[in-house]
C-alpha positions, 0 to 999 in steps of 0.5 A: 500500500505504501508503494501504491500511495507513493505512486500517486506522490509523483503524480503530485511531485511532477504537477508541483515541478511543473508549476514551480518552474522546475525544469527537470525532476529527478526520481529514484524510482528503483534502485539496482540493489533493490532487485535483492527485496523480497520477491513478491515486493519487487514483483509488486514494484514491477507491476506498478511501474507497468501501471503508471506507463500505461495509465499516466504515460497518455497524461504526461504527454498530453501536459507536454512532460519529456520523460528519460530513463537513466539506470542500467538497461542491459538485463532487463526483462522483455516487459519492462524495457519496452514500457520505458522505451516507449515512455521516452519516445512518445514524450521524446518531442516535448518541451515542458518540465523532463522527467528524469527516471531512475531505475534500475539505477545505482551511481556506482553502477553508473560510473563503472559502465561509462568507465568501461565505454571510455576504456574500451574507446581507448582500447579502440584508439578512438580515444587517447587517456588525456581526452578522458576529462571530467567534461567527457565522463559527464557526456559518457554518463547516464544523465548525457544532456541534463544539468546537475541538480541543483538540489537533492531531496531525501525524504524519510529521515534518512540523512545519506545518498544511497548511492544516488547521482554521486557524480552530478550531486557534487554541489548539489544542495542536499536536504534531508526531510522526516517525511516518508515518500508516500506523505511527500505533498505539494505543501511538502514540496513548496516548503522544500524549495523555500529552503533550498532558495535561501541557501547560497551556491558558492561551487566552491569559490568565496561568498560573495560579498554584501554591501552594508549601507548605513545611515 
């Protein structure tokens, strides 16, 4: 029930992104470490994703939401890969807010597959070592094309990333929130981006200075 009612908060999530201006929304939908839950869980995860495709697919494309898959796709079953195929293709034109999807998913994971594309380009003589840059892993890595996050949201009390875009997060905001998934609201949401509003983002440089006026 609680992955049921977690459904209908990304429902809630997409709508308040949407109308917050939020140009791209990131959701860890399932992890590749989940697939060691317990069997009927995860068979209940796959059914609910196969749920929100087919039923909220025709309605996101209708609010012109792009929607992308980020994960490992090389193991996944025959049908389930269509349903995010077509999910991406359907909505591929859009210009609203992009839905970023995380499944199957795991940062770690993610890295060590672009590492071994980039070795093999190497391999190849496509690629020299001193092209492999910073710039060029962005490019290799799942998230090709999207910006970083500007902020990281965790919800239920837990204060850690769970190996969640430990690449793009490097100066991400992060806030830590008590609230479970399943309650995240749109009260939730818009209090979540006050915070974030008033922090200041220095990318490591100094803060910028403020100018006191006096009497």
């Amino acid at each position: 029930m609680g992955h049921r009612k977690g459904v209908e908060a990304v429902r809630g999530a997409v709508k308040t992104a949407a109308e917050l201006g939020v140009r791209y929304l990131t959701l860890f939908a399932f992890s590749s470490e989940n697939w060691s839950r317990p069997e009927d869980e995860v068979s209940d995860l796959m059914g609910l994703l196969k749920t929100f495709v087919r039923r909220d697919l025709a309605d996101l494309h209708r609010e012109n939401v792009r929607i992308r898959v980020i994960g490992d796709r090389a193991n996944l079953t025959s049908d389930i890969l269509p349903l995010l195929l077509e999910a991406e293709e359907t909505t591929s034109g859009n210009t609203g807010i992009t839905l970023v999807i995380a499944f199957n998913y795991g940062a770690r994971d993610e890295l060590a597959r672009a590492m071994r594309r980039l070795a093999e380009e190497v391999a190849a003589g496509r690629l020299s070592p001193g092209d492999i840059t910073a710039e060029r892993i962005a490019e290799t890595i799942d998230t090709a094309g999207i910006p970083d996050p500007d902020l990281i949201l965790r919800t239920s009390g837990e204060e850690r990333l769970s190996n969640f875009l430990l690449w793009q997060g490097a100066y991400s905001e992060l806030l830590f929130i008590p609230e479970l998934w399943p309650d995240f609201t749109r009260e939730t949401f818009i209090a979540a981006i006050e915070k974030y509003s008033g922090r200041e983002r220095r990318f490591g440089g100094l803060p910028r200075p403020t100018l006191a006026v006096g009497s």
